[in-house]
C-alpha positions in Angstrom: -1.0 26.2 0.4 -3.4 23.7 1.9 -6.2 23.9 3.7 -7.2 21.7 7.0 -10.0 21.3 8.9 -9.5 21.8 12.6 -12.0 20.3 15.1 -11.2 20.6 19.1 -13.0 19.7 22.4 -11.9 21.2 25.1 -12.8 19.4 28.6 -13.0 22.3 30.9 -15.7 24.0 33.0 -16.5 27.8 33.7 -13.5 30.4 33.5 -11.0 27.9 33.1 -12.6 26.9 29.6 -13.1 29.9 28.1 -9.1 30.7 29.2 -8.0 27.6 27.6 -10.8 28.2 24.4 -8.9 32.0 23.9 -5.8 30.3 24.0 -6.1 28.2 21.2 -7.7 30.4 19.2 -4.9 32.5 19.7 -2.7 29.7 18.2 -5.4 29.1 15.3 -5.2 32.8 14.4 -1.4 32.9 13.9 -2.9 31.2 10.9 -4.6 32.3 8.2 -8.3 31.2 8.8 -12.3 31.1 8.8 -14.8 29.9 10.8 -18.4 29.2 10.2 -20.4 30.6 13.2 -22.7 27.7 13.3 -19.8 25.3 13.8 -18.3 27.1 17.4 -15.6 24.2 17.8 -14.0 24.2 13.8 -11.8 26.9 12.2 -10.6 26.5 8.5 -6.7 27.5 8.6 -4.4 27.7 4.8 -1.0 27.2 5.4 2.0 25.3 3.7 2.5 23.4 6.9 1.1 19.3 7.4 -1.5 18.5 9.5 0.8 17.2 12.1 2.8 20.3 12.2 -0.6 22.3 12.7 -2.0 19.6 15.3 1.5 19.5 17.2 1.6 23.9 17.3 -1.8 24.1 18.7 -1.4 21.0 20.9 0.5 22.8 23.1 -1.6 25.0 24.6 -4.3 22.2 24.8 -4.3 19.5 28.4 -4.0 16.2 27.8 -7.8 15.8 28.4 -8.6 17.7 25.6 -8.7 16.9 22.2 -8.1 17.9 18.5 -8.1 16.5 15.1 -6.5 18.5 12.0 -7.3 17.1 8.2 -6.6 18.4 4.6 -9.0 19.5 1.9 -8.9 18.1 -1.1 -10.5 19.6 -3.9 -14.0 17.5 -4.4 -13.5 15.8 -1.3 -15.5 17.7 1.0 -19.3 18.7 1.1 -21.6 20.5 3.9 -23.7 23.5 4.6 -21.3 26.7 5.6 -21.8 30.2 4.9 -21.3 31.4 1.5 -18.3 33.0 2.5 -16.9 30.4 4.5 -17.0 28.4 0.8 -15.8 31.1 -1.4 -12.9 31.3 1.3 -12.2 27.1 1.0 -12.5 26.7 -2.8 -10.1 30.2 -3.3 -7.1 27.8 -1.6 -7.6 24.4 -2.9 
């Protein structure tokens, strides 16, 4: 399993961006995945998919105005200030 990064922006205003926010974190949770709660626009998903399986799935559910980026985790390739948790979860599946 791998873990990726997954960083959106969704350009919408009002109702119709917390519609389009739920539905791609709908798509994001048919993953498994974590999410540091100072970071509101980055989940953490593992799966054995690439990253541009998991950017094309949740893609769809995004308009073309928004955008996304998807990158692996390497082991020793990544550094920041998360939750404990949120680490213990990352460095448990790399």
């Amino acid at each position: 399993m791998a873990v990726y990064l997954v960083a959106w922006n969704i350009n919408k205003e009002g109702t119709k961006y917390n519609t389009a926010r739920a539905a791609l974190i709908k798509q994001i949770e048919t993953y498994t995945n974590t999410h540091d709660p100072g970071l509101e626009s980055v989940r953490f998903v593992s799966t054995t998919s690439s990253a541009s399986a998991v950017s094309d799935k949740l893609r769809k559910v995004l308009d073309d105005d928004d955008r996304i980026f998807v990158t692996k985790l390497v082991a020793g390739g990544h550094a920041g200030w998360l939750q404990k948790s949120v680490w213990s979860w990352i460095n448990a599946r790399i």
